[in-house]
BAKEBA-203498 format. One line per 2 residues: their letters; for each residue x, y, z of C-alpha. Coordinates in nm, 2 decimals. Layout:
<sites>
A	X Y Z | ...
</sites>
This chain:
<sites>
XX	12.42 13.88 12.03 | 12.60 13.55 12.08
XX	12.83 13.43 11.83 | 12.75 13.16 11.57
XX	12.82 12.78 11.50 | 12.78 12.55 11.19
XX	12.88 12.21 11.12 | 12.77 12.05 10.76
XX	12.77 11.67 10.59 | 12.72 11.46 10.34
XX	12.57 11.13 10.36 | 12.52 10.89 10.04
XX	12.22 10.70 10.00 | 12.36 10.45 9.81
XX	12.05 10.31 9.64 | 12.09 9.96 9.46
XX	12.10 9.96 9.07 | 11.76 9.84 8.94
XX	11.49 9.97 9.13 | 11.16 10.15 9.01
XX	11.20 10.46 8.98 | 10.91 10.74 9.17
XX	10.77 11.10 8.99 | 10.61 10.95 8.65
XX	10.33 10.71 8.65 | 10.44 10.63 8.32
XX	10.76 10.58 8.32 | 10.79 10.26 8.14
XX	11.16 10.04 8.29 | 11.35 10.01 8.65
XX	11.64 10.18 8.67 | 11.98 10.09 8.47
XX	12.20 10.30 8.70 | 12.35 10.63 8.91
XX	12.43 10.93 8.69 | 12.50 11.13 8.99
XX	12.51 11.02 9.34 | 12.19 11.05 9.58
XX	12.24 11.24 9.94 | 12.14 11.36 10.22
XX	12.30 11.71 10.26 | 12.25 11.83 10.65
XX	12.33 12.19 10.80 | 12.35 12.27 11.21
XX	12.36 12.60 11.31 | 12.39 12.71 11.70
XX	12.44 12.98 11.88 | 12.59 12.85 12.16
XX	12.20 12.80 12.31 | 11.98 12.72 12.05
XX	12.07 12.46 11.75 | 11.89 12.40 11.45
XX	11.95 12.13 11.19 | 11.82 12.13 10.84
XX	11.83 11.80 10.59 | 11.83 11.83 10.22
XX	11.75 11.50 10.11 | 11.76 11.39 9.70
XX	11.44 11.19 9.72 | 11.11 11.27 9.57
XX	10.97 11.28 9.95 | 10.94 11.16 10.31
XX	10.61 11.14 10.52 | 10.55 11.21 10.89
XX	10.58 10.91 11.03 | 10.99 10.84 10.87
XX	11.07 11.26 10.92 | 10.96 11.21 11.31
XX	11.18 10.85 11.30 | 11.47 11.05 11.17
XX	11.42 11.34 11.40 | 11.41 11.15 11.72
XX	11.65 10.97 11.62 | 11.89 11.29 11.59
XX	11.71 11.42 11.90 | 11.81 11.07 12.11
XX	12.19 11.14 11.97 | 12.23 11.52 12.04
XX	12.04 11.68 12.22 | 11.90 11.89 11.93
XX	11.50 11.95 12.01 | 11.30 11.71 11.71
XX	11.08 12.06 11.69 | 11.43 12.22 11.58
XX	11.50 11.95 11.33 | 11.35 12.03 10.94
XX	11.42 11.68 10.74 | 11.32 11.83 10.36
XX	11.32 11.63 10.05 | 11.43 11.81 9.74
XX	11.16 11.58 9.54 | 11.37 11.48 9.26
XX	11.17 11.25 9.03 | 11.48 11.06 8.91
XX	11.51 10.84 9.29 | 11.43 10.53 9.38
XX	11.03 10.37 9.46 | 11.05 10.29 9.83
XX	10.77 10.37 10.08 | 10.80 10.73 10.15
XX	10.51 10.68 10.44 | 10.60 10.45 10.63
XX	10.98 10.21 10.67 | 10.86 9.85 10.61
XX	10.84 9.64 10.95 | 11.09 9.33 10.92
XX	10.85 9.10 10.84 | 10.72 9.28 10.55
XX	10.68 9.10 10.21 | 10.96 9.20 9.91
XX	10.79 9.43 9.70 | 10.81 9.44 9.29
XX	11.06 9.68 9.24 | 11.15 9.78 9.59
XX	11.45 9.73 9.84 | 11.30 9.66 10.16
XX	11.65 9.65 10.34 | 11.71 9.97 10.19
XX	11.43 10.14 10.26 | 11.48 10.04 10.65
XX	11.87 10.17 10.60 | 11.75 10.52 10.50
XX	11.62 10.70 10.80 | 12.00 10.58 10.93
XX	12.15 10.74 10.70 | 11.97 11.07 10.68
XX	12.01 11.10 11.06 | 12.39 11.01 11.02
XX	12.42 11.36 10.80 | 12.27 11.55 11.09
XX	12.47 11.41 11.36 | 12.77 11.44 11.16
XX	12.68 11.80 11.08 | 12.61 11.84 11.47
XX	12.98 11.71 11.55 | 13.13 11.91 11.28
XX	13.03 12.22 11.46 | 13.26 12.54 11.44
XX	13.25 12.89 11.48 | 13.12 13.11 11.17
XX	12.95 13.42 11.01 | 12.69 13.38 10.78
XX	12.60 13.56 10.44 | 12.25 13.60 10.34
XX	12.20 13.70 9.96 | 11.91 13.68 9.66
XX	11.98 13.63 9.28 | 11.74 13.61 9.01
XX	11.66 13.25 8.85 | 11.42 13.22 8.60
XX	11.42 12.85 8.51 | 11.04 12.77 8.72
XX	10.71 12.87 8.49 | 10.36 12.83 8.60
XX	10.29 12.49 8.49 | 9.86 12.57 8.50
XX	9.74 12.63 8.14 | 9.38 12.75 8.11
XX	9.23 12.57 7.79 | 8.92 12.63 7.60
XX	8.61 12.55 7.80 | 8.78 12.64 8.09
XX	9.00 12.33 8.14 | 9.34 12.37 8.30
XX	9.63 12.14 8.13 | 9.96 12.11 8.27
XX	10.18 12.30 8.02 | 10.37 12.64 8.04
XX	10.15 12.87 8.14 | 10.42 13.27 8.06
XX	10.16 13.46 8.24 | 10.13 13.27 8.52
XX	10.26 13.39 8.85 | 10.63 13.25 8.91
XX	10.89 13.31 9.16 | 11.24 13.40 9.00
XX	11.48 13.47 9.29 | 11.73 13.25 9.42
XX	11.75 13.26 9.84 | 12.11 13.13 9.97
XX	12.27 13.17 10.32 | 12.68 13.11 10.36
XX	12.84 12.98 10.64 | 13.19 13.09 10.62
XX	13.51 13.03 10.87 | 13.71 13.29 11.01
XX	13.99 13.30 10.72 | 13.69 13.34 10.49
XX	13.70 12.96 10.33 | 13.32 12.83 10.35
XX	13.14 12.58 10.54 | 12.83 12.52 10.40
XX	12.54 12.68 10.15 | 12.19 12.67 10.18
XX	12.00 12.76 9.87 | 11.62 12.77 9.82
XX	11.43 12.80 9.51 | 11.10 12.65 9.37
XX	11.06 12.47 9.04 | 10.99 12.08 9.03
XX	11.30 11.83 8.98 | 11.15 11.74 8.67
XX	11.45 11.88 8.39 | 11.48 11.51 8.33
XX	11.11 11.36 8.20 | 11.02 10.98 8.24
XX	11.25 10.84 7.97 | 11.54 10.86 8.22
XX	11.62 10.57 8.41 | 11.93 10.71 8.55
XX	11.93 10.77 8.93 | 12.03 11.17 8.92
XX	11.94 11.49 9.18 | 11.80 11.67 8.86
XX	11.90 12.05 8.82 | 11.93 12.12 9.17
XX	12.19 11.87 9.19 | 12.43 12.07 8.92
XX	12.31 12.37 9.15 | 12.50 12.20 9.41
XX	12.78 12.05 9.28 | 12.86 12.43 9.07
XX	12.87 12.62 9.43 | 13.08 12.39 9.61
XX	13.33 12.35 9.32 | 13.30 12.80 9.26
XX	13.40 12.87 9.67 | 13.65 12.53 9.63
XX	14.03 12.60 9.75 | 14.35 12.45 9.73
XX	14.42 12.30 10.11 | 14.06 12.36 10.26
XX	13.77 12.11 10.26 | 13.51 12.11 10.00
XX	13.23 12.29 10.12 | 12.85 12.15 10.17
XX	12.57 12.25 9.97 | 12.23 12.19 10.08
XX	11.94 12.26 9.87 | 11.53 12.28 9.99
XX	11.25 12.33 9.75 | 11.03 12.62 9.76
XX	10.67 12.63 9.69 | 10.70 12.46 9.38
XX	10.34 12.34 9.36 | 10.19 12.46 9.04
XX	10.60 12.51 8.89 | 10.77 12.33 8.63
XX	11.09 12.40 8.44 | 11.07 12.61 8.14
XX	11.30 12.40 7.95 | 11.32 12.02 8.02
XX	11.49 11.74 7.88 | 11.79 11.52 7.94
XX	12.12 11.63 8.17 | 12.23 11.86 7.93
XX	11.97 12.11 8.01 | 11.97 12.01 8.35
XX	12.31 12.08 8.39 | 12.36 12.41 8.23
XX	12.02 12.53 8.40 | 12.12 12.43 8.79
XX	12.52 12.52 8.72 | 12.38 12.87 8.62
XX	12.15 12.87 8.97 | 12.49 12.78 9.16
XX	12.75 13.05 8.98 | 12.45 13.32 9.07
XX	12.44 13.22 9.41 | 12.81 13.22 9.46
XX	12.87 13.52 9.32 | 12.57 13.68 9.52
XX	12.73 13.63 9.83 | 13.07 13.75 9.74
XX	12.91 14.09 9.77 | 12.70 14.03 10.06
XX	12.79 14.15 10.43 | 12.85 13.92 10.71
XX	12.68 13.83 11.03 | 12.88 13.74 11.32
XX	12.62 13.73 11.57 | 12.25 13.64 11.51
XX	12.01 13.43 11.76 | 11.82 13.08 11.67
XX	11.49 13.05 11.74 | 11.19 12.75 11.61
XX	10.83 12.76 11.63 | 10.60 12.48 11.59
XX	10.25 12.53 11.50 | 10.02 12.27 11.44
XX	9.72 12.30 11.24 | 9.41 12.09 11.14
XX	9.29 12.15 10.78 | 8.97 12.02 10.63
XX	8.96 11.76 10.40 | 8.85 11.84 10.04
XX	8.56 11.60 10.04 | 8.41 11.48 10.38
XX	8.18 11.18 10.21 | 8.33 11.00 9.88
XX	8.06 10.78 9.85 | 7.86 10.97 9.56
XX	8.17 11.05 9.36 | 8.27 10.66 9.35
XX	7.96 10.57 9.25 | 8.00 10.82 8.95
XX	8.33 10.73 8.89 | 8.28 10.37 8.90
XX	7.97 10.41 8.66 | 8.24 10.56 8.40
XX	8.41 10.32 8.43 | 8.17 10.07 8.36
XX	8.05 10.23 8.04 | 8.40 10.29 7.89
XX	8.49 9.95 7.93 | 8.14 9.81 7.78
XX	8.25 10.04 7.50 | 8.61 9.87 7.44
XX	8.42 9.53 7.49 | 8.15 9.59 7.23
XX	8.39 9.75 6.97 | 8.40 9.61 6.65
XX	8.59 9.82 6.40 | 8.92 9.65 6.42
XX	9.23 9.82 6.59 | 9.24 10.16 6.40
XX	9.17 10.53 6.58 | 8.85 10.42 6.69
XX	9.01 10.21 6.94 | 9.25 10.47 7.05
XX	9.03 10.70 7.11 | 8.77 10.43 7.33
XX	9.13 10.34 7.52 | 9.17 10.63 7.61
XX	8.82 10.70 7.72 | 8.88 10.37 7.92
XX	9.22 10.53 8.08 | 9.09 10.87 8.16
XX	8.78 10.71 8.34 | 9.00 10.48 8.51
XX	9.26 10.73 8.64 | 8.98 10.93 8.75
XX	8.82 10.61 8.96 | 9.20 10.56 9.07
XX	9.29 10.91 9.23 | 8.91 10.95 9.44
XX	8.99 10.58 9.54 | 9.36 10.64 9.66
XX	9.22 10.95 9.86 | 8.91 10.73 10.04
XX	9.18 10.48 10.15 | 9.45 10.73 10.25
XX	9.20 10.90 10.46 | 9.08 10.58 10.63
XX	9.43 10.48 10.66 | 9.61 10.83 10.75
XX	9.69 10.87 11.12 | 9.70 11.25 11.13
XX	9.31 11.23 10.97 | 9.01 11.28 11.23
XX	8.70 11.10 11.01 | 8.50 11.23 11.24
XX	8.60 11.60 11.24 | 8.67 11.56 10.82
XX	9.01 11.70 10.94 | 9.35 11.62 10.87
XX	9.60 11.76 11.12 | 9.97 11.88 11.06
XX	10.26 12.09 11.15 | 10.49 12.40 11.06
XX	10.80 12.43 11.19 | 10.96 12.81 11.16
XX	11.33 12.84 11.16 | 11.47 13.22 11.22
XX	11.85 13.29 11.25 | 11.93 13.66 11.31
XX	11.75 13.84 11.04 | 11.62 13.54 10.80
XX	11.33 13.27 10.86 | 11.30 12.94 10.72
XX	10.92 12.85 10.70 | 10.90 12.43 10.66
XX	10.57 12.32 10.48 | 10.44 11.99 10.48
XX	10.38 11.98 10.08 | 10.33 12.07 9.79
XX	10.26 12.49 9.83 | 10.12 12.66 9.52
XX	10.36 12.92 9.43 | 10.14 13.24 9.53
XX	10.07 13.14 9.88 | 10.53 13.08 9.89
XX	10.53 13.47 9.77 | 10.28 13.57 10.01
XX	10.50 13.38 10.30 | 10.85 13.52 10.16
XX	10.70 13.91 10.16 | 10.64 13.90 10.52
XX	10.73 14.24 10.68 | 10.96 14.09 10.97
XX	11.24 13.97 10.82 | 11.49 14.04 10.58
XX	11.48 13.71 10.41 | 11.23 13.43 10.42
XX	11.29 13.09 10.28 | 10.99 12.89 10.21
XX	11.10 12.55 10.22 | 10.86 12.24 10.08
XX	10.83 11.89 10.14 | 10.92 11.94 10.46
XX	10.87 11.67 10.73 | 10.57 11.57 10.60
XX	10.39 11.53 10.29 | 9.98 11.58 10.28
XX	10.02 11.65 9.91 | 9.94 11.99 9.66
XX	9.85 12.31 9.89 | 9.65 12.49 9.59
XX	9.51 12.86 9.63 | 9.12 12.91 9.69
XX	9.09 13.06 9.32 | 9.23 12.73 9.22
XX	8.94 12.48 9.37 | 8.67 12.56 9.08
XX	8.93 12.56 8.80 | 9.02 12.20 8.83
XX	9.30 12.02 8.74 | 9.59 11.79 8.82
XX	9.69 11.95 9.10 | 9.32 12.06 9.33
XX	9.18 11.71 9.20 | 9.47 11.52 9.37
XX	9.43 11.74 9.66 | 9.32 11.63 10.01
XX	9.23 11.95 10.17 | 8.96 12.19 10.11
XX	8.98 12.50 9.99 | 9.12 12.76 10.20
XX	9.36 12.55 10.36 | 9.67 12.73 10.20
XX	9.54 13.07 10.28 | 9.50 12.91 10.65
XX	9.88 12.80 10.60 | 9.98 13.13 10.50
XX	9.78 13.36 10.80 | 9.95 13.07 11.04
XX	10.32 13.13 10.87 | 10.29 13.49 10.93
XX	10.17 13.50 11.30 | 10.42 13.30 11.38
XX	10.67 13.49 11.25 | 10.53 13.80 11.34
XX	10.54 13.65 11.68 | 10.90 13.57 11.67
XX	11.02 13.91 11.58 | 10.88 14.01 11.84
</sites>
């Protein structure tokens, strides 16, 4: 087996004070300033042929079109393949509004609440981390190790009448254990951490207007300052989300709970690998797969009519009221809202489609990638969204390797990956969706011939 190399950084992102802020469409104010400082967190690992590079960025996410800027930028600057870069956002909801499809062109308008110059600085510095990581490169063993975590909760609460409300749904399926991989010298100080686990960045609700990585962030910060020694450099933590699409925290709220929830993920990692064994000698390996997935609804026309008929009524019914401003009028605003949120998300997915590269109009398809990371005896499976947590499990209890990682929001974002059983329950989640059903049981069949392909 041929020995091992990693090299790790830490790039700020530096957003300007004052900005929108992206994960609540009703959060109400910009942003008043940093609570804790925005990164990108990167992670080569080589050995001696191969190299990979992972990216764990604190933003809420990053389409195709900046991940494949980023990764041929790296690609131009070292040599490393862009199939063997993953660029994965940790989707905190406490970052900055910027474009996260697309860098604005320089002669693009200023936008209410946006930093075009900014925005067109970030895919800089994300690649920076990487080819800092890349040049930091040194020889190591790694330490693979799992701890239980319990702060994620199925967030898909059936009501009455069959309706599903996003709330904490105990029975739910859930995934409670921590993945984390070491990188450690030969004196035993560490290089790096990678840690992987799948609950929203969403501790911290809309009233915050504090820029902030969320839990994971304390997650981060409490493993690097556990393995921290006098006279050796801080370690780097890197941290990917996991299938987090239908997971919330179990107890949200302000930093406080944030904190003590992600410095208790960290100290369990840590003290995880303390006990684990280490690998001197493991090979790299990456497979791309591409796959075209169907598109939930091929013709939008007869919905929009519906929905825009709603619409109309609702707002004759505000218009015609005449009981003054009591409940009444609540309740026919909210009507109004409902009907027009509804109108809103079919609308946003008709002009996405007709304005998505990767979609085929004619074929109703929209066409993506996986990329699947193995070192030695542990994959990393990179998903382009938002993977209900079932179809993560299903991935990480793969017979072929010790440890899987299942890490979201990674190099591209086509949105919620639901389950087939959750199409005719509704909801948030399948009616924001763009694909059809069956196209996370499609990701899942793909994930695991490919690995079964690579252990062999």
């Amino acid at each position: 087996m041929p020995p091992l190399y990693v090299g790790a950084a830490r790039v700020k992102l530096e957003p300007p004070a004052g900005l929108a802020m992206l994960g609540y469409g009703n959060r109400v104010g910009r942003n008043a300033c940093v609570h804790d400082d925005l990164a990108a967190q990167a992670i080569v690992l080589s050995d001696g042929a191969n190299k990979v590079a992972i990216a764990g960025v604190d933003v809420l996410a990053l389409g195709i079109r900046i991940a494949d800027n980023i990764r041929d930028r790296v690609a131009a600057r070292t040599g490393i393949p862009a199939d063997c870069i993953l660029v994965c956002a940790t989707h905190t909801h406490s970052a900055p509004a910027f474009n996260i499809f697309a860098t604005p062109r320089a002669d693009a308008k200023p936008a209410e609440g946006r930093d075009l110059e900014w925005e067109r600085a970030l895919p800089e510095k994300i690649t920076s981390a990487i080819v800092q990581a890349n040049e930091n490169l040194e020889p190591a063993t790694l330490r693979a190790a799992a701890s239980q975590f319990t702060l994620g909760i199925n967030r898909r609460l059936m009501r009455l009448h069959r309706q599903i409300q996003i709330a904490a749904n105990r029975a739910g399926p859930a995934d409670a254990e921590v993945s984390t991989l070491g990188a450690y010298r030969a004196n035993g100080t560490p290089i790096a951490f990678l840690m992987n686990y799948p609950c929203h960045g969403v501790v911290l609700c809309e009233d915050n207007l504090l820029y902030s990585r969320d839990w994971p962030g304390f997650a981060m910060d409490e493993i690097e300052a556990s393995a921290a020694s006098a006279g050796n450099p801080r370690p780097i933590s890197i941290f990917i989300q996991g299938a987090t699409g239908n997971i919330d925290p179990r107890s949200r709220g302000n930093f406080e709970v944030a904190e003590e929830h992600g410095r208790a993920m960290g100290r369990g990692a840590f003290d995880a690998l303390q006990h684990a064994p280490s690998i001197a000698d493991a090979d790299a390996r990456v497979a791309s797969r591409r796959i075209a997935l169907n598109l939930k609804l091929k013709d939008f026309s007869a919905d929009l009519s519906v929905a825009r008929a709603c619409a109309d009524q609702t707002q004759a019914s505000l218009d015609n009221h005449r009981g003054g401003d009591g409940y009444q009028l609540k309740r026919l605003r909210d009507h109004h809202a409902q009907s027009r949120a509804a109108l809103a998300a079919l609308e946003a997915l008709e002009e996405q489609n007709h304005r998505d590269r990767r979609v085929d109009l004619t074929r109703h398809e929209l066409a993506t990638a996986m990329t699947i990371v193995t070192i030695g005896n542990t994959a990393i499976v990179g998903i382009p969204g938002e993977l209900f947590v079932e179809l993560g499990l299903a991935i990480r209890a793969n017979p072929y390797f010790a440890q899987t990682l299942v890490a979201g929001y990674c190099n591209d974002l086509i949105g919620y990956i639901p389950t087939r059983a959750a199409y005719p329950e509704g909801g948030y989640e399948v009616d924001t969706a763009r694909i059809a059903p069956g196209s996370g049981e499609m990701i899942v069949d793909t994930a695991l011939s490919a690995l079964a392909a690579m252990r062999d």
